[in-house]
N, CA, C and O atoms as a MOPAC input file, in Angstrom:
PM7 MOZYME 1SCF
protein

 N    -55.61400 1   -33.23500 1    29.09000 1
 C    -55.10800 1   -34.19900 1    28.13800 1
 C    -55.60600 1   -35.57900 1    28.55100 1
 O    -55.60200 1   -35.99300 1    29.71000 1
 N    -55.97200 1   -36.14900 1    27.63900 1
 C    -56.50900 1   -37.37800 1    27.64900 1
 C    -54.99900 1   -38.47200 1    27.57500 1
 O    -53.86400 1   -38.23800 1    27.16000 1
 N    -55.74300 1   -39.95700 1    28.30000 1
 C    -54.77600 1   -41.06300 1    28.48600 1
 C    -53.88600 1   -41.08200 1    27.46700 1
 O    -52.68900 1   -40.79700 1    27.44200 1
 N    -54.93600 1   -41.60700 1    26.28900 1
 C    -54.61700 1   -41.64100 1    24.92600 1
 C    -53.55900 1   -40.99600 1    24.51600 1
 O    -52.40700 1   -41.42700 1    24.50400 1
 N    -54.04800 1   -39.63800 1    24.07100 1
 C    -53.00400 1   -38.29800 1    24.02800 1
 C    -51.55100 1   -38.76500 1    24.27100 1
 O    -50.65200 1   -38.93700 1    23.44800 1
 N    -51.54900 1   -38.95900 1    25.89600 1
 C    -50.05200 1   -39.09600 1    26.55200 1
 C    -49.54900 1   -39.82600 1    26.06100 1
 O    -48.38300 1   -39.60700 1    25.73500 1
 N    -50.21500 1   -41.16400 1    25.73100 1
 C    -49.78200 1   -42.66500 1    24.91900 1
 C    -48.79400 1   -42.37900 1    23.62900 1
 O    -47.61000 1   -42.66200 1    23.44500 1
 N    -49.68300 1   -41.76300 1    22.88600 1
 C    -49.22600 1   -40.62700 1    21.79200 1
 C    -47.91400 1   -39.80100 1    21.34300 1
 O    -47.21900 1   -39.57200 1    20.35300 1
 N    -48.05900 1   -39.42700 1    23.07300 1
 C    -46.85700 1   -39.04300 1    23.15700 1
 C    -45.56100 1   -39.38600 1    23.25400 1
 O    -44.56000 1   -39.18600 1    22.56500 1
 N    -45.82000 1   -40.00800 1    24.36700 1
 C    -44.88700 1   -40.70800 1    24.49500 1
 C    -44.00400 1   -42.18600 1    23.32200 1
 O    -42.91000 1   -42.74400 1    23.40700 1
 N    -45.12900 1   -42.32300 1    22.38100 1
 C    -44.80300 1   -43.27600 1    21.44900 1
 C    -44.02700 1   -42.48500 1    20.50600 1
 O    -42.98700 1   -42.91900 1    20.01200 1
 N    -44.64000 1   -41.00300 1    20.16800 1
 C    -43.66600 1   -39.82200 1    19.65500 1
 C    -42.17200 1   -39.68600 1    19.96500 1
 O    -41.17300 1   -39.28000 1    19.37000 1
 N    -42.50200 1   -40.26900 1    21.30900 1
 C    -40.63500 1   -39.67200 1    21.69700 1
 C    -40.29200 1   -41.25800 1    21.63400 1
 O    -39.14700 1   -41.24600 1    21.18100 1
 N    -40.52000 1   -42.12400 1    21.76500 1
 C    -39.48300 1   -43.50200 1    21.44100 1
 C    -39.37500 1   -43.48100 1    20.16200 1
 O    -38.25700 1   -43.71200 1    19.70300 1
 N    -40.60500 1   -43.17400 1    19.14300 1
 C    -40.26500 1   -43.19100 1    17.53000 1
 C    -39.23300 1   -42.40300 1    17.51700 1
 O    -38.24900 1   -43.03400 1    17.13100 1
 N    -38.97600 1   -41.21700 1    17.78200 1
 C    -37.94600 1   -40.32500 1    17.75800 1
 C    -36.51600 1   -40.86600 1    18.30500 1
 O    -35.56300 1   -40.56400 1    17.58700 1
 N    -36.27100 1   -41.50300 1    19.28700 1
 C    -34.89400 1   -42.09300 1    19.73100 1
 C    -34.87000 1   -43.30400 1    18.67000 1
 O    -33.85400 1   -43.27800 1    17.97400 1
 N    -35.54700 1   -44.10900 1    18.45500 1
 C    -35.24700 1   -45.30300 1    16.90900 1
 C    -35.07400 1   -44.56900 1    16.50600 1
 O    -33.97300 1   -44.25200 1    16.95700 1
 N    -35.53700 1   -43.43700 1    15.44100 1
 C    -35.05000 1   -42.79400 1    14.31400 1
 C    -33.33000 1   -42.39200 1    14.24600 1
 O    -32.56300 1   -42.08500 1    13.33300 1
 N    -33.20800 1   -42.56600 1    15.63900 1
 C    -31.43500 1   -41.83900 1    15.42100 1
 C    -30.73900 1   -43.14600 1    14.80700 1
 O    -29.82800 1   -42.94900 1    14.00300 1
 N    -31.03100 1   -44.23100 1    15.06300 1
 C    -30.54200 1   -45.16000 1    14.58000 1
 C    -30.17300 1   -45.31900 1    12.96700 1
 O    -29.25600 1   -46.09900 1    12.70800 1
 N    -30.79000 1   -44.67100 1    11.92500 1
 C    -30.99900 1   -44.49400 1    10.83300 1
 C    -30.00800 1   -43.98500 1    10.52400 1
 O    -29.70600 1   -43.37900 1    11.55200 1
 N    -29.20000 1   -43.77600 1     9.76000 1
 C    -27.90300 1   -43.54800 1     8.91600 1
 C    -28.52300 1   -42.26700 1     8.12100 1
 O    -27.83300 1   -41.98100 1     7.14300 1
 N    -29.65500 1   -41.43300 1     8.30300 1
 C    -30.03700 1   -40.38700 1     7.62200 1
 C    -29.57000 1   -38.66500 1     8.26200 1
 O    -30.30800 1   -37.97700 1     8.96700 1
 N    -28.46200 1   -38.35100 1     7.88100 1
 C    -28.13300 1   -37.04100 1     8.23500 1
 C    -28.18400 1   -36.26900 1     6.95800 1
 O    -27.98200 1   -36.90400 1     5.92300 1
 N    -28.43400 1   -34.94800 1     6.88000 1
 C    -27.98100 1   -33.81300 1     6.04900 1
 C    -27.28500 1   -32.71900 1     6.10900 1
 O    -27.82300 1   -31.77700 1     5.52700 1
 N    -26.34400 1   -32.50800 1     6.57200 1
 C    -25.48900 1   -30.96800 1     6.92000 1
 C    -25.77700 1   -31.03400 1     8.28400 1
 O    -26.04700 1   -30.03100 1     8.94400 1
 N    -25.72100 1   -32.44800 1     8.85200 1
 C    -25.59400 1   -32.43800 1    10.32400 1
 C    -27.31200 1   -32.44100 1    11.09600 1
 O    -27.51200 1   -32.25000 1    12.29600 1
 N    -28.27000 1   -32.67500 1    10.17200 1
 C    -29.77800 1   -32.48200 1    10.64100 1
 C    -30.43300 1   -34.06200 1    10.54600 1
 O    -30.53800 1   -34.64100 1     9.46400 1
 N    -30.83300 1   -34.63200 1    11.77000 1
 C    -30.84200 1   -36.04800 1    11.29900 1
 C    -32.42900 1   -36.05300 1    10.43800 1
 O    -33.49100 1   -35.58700 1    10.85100 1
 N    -32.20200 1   -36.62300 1     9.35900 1
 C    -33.92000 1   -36.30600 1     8.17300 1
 C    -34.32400 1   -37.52400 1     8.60700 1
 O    -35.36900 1   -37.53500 1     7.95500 1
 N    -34.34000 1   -38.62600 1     9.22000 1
 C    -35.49600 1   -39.33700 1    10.17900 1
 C    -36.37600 1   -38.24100 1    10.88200 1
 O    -37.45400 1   -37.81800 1    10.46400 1
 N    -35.55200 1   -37.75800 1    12.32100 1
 C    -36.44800 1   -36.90300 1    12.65500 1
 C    -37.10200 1   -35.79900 1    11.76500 1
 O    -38.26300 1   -35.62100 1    12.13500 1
 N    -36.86200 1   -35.24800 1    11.04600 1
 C    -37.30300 1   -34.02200 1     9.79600 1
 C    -38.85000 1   -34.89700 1     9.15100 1
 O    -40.03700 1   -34.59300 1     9.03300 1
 N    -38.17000 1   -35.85900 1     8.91600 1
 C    -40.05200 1   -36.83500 1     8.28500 1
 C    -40.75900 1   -37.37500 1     9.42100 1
 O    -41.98100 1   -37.23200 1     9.44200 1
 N    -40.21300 1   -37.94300 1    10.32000 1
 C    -41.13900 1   -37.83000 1    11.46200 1
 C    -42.20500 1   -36.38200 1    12.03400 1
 O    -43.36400 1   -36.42300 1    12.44600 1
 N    -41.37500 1   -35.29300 1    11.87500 1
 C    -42.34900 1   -33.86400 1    12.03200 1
 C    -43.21600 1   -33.71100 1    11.18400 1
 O    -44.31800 1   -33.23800 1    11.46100 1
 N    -42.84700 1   -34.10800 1     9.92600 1
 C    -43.55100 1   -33.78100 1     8.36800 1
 C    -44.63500 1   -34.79200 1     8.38400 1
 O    -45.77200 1   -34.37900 1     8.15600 1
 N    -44.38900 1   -36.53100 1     8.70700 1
 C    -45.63200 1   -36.59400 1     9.19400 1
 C    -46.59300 1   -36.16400 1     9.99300 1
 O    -47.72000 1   -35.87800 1     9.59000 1
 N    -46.11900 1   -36.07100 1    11.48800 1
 C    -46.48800 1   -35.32500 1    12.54700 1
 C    -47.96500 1   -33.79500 1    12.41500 1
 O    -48.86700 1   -33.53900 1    13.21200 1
 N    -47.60000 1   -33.11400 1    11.07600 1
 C    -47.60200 1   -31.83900 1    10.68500 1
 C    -48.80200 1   -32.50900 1     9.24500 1
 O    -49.72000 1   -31.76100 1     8.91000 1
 N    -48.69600 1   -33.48500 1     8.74200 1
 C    -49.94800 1   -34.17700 1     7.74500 1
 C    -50.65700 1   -34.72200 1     8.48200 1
 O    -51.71600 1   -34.90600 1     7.88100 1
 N    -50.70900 1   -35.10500 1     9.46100 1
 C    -51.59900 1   -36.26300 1    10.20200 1
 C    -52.34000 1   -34.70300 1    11.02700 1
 O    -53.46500 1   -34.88900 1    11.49200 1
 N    -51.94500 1   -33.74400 1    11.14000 1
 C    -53.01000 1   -32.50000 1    12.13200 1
 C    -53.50000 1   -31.96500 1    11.38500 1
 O    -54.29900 1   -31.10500 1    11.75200 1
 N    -53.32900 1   -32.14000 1    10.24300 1
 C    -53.93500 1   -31.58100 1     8.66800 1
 C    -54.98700 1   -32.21700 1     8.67100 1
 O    -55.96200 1   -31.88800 1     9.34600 1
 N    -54.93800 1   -33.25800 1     7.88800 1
 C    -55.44700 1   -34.42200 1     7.65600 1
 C    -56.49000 1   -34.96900 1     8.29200 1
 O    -57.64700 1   -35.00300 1     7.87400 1
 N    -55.82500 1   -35.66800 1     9.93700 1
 C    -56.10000 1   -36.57400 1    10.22800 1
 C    -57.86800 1   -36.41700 1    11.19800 1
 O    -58.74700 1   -37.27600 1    11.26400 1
 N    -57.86100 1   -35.42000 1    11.63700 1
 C    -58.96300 1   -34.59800 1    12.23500 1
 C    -60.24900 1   -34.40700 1    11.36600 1
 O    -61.31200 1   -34.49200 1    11.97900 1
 N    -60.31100 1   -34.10900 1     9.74100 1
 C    -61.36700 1   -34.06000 1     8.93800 1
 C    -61.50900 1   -35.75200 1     8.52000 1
 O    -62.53700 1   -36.24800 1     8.06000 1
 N    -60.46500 1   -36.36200 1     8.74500 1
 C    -60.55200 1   -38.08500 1     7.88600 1
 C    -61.06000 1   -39.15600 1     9.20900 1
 O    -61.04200 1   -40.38400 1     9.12700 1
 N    -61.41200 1   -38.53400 1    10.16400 1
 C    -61.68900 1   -39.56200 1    11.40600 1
 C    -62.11300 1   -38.74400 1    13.20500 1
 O    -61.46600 1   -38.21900 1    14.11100 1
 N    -63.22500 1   -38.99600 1    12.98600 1
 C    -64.34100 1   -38.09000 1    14.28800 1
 C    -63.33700 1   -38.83800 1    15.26900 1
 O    -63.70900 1   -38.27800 1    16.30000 1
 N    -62.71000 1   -39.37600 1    15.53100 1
 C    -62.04200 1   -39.99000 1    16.70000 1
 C    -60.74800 1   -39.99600 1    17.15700 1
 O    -60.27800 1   -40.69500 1    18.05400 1
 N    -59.90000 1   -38.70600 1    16.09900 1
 C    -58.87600 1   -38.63800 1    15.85700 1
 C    -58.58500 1   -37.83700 1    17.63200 1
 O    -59.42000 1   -37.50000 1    18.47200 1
 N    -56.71600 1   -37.74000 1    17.66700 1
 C    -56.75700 1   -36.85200 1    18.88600 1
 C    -56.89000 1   -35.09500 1    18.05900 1
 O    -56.88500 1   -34.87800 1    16.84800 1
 N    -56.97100 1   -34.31500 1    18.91000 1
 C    -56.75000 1   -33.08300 1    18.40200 1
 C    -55.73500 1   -32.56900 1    17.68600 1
 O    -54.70200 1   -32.80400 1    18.31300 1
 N    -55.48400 1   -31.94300 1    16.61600 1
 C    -54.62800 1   -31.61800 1    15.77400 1
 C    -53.20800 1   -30.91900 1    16.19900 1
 O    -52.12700 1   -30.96600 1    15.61300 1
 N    -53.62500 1   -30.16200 1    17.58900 1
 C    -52.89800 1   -29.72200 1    18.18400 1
 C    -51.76900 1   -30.93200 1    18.80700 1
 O    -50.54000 1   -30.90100 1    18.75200 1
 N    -52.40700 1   -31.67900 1    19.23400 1
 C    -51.68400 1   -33.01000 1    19.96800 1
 C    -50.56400 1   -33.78900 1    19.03300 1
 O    -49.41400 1   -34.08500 1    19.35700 1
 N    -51.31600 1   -34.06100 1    17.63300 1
 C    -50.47800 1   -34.51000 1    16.66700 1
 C    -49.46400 1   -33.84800 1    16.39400 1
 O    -48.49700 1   -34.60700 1    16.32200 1
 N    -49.16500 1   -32.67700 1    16.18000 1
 C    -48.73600 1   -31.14700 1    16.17600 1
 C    -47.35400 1   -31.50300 1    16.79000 1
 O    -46.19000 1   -31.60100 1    16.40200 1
 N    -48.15500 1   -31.66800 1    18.09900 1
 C    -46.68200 1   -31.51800 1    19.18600 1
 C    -46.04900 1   -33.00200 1    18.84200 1
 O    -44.82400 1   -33.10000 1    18.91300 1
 N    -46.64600 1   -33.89600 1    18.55800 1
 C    -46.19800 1   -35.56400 1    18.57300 1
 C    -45.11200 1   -35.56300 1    17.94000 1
 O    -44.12900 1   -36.04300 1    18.50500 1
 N    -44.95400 1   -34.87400 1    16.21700 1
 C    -44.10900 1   -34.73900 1    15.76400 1
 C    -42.84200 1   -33.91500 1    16.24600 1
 O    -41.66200 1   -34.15200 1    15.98900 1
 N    -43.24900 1   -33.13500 1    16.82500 1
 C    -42.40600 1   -32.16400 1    17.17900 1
 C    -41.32300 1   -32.87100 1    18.39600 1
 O    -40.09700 1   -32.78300 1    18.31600 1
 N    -42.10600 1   -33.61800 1    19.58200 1
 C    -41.56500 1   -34.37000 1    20.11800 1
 C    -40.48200 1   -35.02300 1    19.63800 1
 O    -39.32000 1   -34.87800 1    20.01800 1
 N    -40.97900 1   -35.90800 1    18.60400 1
 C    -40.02300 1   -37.06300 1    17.66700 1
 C    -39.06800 1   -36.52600 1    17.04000 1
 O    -37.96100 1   -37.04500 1    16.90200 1
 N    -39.44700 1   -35.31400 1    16.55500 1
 C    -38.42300 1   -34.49700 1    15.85900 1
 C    -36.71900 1   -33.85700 1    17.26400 1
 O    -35.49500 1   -33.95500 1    17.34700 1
 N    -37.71400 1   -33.35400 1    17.89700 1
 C    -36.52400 1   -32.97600 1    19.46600 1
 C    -35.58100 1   -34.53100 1    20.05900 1
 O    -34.38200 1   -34.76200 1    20.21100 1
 N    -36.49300 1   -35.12400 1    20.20800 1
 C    -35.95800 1   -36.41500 1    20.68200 1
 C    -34.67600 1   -37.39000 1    19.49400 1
 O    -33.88600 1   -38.20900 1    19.96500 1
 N    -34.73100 1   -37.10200 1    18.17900 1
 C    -33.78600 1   -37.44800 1    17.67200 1
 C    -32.48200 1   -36.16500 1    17.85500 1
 O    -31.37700 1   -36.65900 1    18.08100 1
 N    -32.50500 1   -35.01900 1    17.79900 1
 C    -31.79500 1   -34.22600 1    18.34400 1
 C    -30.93100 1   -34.54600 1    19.74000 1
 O    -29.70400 1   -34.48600 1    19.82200 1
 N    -31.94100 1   -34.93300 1    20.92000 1
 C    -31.16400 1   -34.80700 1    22.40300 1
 C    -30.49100 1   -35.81000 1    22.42100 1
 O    -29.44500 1   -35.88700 1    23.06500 1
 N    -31.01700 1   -36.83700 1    21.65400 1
 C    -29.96900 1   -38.31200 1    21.83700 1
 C    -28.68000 1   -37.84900 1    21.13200 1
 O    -27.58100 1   -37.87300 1    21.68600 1
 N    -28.91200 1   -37.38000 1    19.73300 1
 C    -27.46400 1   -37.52300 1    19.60300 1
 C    -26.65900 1   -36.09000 1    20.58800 1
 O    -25.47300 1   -35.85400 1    20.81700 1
 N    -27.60500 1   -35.54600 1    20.88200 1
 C    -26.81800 1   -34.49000 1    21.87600 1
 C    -26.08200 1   -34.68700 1    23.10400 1
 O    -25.11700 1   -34.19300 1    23.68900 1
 N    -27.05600 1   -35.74500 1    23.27900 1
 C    -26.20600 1   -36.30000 1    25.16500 1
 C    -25.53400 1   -37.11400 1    24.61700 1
 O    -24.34400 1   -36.83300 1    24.75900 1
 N    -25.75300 1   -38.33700 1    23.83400 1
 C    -24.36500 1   -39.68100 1    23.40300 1
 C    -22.82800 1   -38.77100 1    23.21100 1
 O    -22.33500 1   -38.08400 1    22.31700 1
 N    -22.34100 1   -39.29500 1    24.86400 1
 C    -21.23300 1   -39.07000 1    25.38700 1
 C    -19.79300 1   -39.59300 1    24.02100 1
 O    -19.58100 1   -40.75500 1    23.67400 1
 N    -19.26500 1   -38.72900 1    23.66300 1
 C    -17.98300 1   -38.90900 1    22.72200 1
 C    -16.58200 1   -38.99900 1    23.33200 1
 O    -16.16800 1   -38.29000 1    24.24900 1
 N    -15.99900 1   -39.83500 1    22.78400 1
 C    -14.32600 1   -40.26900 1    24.10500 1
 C    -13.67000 1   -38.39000 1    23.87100 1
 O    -13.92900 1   -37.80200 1    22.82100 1
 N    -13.18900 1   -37.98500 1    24.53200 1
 C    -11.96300 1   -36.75400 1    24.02700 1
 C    -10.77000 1   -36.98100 1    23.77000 1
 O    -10.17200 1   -38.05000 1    23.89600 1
 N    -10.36700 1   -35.94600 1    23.38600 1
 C     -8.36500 1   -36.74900 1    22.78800 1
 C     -7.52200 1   -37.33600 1    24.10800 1
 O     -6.38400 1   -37.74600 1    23.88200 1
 N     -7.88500 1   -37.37700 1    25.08400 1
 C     -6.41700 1   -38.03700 1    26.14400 1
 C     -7.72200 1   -39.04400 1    26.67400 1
 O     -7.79800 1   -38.95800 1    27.90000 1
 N     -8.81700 1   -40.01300 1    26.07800 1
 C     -9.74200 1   -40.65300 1    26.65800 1
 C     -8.44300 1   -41.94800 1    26.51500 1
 O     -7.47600 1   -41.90900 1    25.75500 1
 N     -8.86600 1   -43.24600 1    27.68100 1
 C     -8.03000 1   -44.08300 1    27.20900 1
 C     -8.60100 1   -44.71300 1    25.83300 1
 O     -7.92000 1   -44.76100 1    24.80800 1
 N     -9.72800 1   -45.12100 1    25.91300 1
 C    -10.01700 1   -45.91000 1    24.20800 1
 C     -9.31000 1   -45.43300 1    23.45600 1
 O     -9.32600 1   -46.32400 1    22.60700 1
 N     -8.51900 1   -44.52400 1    22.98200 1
 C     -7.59800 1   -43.90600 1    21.98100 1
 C     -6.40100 1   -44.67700 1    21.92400 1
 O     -5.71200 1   -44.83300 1    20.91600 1
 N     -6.14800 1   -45.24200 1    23.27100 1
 C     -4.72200 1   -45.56900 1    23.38300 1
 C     -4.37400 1   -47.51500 1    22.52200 1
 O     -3.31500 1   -48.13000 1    22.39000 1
 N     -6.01000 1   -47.94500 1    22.08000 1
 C     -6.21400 1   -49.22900 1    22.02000 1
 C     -5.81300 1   -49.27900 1    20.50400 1
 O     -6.52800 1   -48.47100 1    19.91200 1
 N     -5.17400 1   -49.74800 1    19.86600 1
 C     -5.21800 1   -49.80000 1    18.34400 1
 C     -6.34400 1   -50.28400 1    17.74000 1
 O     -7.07400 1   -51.11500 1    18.28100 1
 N     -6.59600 1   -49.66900 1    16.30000 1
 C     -7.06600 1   -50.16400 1    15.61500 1
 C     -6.92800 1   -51.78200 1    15.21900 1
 O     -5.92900 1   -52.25700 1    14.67800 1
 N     -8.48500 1   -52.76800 1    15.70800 1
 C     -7.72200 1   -54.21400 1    14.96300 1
 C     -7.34200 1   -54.79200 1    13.51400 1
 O     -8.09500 1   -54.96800 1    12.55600 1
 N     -6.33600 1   -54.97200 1    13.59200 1
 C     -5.33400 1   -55.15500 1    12.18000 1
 C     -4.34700 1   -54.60700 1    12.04900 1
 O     -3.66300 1   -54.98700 1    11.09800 1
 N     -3.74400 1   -53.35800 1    13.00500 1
 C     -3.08600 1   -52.45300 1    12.78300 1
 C     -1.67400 1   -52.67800 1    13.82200 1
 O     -1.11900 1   -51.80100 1    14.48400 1
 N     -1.24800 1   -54.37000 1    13.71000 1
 C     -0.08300 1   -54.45000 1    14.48600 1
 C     -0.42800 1   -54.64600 1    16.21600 1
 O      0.38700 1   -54.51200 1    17.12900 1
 N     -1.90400 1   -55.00600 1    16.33300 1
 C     -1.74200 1   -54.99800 1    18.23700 1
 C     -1.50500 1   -56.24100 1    18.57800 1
 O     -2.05300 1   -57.19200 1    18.02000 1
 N     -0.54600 1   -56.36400 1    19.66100 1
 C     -0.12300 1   -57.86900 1    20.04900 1
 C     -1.08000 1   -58.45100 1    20.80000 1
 O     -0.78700 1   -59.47300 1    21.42100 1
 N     -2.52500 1   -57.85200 1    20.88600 1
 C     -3.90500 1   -58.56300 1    21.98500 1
 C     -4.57200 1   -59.10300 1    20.58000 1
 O     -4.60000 1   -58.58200 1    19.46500 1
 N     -5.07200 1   -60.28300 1    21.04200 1
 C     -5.96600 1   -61.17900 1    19.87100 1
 C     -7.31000 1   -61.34700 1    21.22500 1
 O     -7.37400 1   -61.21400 1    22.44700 1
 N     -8.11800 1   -61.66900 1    20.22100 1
 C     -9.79700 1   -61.28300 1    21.70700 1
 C    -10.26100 1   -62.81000 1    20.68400 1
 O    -11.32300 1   -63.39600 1    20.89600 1

């Protein structure tokens, strides 16, 4: 694998952690990452007959695929409070708490 390539890659997986940011879910599937693959998956099509200098199709391939996993693990690891967490115990603001911030 070439420098490049890795560059590639790795730009694959930060596009992929921004994408979680996006307010785009469907039945729980975040569709940032889903069009990130779908590009990913046109550009190895594509991008190889439209430019002698392209990386290998295979590479693009995985790029998406990357971006696509990487919006997955984030929201997989982002740690959620459980029911006896203290943040639970803080009221909602407006809802009667005698702390003003």
């Amino acid at each position: 694998m070439k420098p490049r390539e890795g560059w590639l890659l790795l730009l694959a997986y930060v596009a992929g952690l921004l994408a979680t940011g996006l307010p785009w879910v469907y039945h729980g599937w975040p569709l940032a990452g889903v069009v990130l693959f779908g590009v990913g998956a046109i550009a190895a099509l594509a991008l190889p007959r439209l430019w002698w200098k392209s990386p290998p199709a295979r590479v693009l391939l995985l790029a998406g695929l990357i971006a696509f996993v990487a919006t997955l693990y984030l929201s997989w690891r982002t740690p959620q409070p459980g029911p006896k967490d203290v943040s639970r115990l803080i009221p909602a603001e407006g809802k009667g708490s005698p702390y003003r911030l």
